[in-house]
N, CA, C and O of each residue as an XYZ file, in Angstrom:
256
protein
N      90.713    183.073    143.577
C      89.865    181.922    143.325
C      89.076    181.556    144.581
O      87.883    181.255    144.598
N      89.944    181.626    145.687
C      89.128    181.060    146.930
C      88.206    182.077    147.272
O      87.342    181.555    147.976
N      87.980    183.277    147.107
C      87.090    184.332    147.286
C      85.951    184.084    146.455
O      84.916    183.934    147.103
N      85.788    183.962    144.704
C      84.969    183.319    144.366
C      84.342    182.379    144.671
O      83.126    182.560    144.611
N      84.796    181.018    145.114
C      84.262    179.789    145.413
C      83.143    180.622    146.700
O      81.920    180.745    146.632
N      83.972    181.038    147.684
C      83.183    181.485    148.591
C      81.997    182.435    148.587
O      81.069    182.488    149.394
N      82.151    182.940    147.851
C      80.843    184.208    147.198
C      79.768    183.526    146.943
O      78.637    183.725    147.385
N      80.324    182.275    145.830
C      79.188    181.259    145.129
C      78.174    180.712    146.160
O      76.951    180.586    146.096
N      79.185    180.392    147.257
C      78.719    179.345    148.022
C      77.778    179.935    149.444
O      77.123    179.262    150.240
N      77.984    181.331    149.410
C      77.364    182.518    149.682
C      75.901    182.624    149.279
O      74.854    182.405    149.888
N      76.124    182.949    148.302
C      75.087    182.823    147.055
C      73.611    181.890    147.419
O      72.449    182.137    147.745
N      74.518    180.607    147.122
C      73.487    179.383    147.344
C      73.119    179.216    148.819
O      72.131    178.548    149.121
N      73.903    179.817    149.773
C      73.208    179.869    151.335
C      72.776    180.619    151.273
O      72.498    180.667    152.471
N      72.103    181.964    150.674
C      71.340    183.106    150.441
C      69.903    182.250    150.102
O      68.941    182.187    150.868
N      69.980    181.741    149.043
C      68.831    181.746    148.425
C      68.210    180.352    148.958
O      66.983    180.389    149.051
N      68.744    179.277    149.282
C      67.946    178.402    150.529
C      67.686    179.049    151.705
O      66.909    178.434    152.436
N      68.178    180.327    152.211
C      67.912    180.638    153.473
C      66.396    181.257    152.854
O      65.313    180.888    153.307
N      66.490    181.887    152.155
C      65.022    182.385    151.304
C      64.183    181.440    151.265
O      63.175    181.513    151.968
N      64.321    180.776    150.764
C      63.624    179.635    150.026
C      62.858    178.400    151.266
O      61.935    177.587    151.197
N      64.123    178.954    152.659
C      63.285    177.996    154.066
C      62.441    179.198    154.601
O      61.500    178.988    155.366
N      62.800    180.535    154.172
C      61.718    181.647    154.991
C      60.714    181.648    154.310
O      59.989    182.563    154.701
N      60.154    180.963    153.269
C      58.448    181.022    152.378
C      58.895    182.158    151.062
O      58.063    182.340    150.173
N      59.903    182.708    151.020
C      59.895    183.516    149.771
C      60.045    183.060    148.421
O      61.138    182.564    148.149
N      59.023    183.133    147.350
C      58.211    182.055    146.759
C      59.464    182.508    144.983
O      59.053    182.987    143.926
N      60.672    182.181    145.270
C      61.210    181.938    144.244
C      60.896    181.444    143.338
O      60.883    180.214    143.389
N      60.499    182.078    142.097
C      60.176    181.556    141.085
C      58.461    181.561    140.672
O      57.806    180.840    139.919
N      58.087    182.749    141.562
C      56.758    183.164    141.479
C      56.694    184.085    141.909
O      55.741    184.286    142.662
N      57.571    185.044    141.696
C      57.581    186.929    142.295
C      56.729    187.578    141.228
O      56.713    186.947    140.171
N      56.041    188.653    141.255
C      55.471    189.486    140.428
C      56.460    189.982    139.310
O      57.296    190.854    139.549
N      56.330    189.395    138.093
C      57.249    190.032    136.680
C      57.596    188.845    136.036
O      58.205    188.753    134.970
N      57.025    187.612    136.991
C      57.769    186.182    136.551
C      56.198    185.866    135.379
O      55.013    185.779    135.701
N      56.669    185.794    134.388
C      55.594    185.316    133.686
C      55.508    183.861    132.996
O      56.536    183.265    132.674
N      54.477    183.431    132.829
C      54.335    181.673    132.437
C      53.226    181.779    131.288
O      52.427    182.690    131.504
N      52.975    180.986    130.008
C      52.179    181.055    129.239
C      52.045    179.458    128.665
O      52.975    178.732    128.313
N      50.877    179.206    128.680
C      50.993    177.791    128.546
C      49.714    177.720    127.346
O      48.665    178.342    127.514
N      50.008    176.761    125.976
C      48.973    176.595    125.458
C      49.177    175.554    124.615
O      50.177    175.520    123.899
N      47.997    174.329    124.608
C      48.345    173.262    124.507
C      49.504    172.380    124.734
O      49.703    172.123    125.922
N      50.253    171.896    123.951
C      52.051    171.118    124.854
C      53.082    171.767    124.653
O      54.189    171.270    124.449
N      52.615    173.866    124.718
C      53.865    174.525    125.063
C      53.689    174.733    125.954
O      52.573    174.413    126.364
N      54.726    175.475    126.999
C      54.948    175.818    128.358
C      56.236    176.802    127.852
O      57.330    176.458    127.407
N      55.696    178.131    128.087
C      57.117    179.491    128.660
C      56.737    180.104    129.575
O      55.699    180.730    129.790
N      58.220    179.783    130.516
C      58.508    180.466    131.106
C      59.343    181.233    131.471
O      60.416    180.669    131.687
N      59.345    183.267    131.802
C      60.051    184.075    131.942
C      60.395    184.021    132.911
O      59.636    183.147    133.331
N      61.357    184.424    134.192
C      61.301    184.204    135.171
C      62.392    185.947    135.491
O      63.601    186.057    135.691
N      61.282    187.056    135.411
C      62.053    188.567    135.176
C      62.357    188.943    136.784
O      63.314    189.269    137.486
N      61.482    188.785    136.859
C      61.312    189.578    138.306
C      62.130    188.373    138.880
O      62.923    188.930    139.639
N      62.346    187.186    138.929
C      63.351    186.413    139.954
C      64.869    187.087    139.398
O      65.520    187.708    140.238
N      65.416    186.967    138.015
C      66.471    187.634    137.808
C      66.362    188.814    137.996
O      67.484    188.757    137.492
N      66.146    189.959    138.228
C      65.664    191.396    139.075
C      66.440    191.068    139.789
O      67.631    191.205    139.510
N      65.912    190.366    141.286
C      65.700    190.189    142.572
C      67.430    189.364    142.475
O      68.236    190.224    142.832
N      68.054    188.247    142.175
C      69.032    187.888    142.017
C      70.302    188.403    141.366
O      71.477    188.156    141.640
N      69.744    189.215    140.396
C      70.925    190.118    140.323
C      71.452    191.264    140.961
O      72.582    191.675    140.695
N      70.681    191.830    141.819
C      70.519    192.778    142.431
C      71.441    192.208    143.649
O      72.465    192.747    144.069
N      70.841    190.977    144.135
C      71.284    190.404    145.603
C      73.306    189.618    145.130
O      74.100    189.277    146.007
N      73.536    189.564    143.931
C      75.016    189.137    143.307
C      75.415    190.576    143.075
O      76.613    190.582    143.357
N      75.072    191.790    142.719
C      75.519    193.129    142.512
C      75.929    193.416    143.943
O      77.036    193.956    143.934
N      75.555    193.291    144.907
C      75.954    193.690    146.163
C      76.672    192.766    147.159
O      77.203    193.213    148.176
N      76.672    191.387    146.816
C      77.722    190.576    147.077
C      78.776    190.553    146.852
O      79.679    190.229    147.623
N      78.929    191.139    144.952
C      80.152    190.650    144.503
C      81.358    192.711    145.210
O      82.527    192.849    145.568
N      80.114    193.821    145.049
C      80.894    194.653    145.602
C      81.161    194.956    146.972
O      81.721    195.990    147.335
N      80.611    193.721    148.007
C      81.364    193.692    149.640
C      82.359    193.026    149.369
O      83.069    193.282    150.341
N      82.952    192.321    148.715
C      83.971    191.294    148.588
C      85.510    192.162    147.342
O      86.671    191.788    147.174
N      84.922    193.079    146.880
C      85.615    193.524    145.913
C      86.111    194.590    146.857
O      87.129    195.117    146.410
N      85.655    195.164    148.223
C      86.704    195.872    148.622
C      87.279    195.603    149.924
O      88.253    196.247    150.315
């Protein structure tokens, strides 16, 4: 359990450390938005890409 908590918390110091270096979370190339009249979608592909990728290699430094 305490390894999880810590991964998480990993995690979320990852992506504010991003997020204070200008890397524009939530507007990477693949993230798509479509807006017409009072709908609004948004995909957000390329941020899950990029985040799963960066939890795939977290969770296997910790798994050995």
């Amino acid at each position: 359990m305490g390894r999880t908590v810590l991964a998480i918390g990993l995690v979320i110091a990852g992506i504010g450390l991003l997020m204070m270096a200008g890397v524009p979370l939530g507007r990477l190339p693949l993230d798509f938005s479509w807006r017409r009249g009072n709908t609004a979608v948004y995909f957000p592909l390329g941020t899950t890409i990029l985040l799963s990728i960066i939890l795939t290699l977290l969770f296997a430094l910790f798994r050995r």
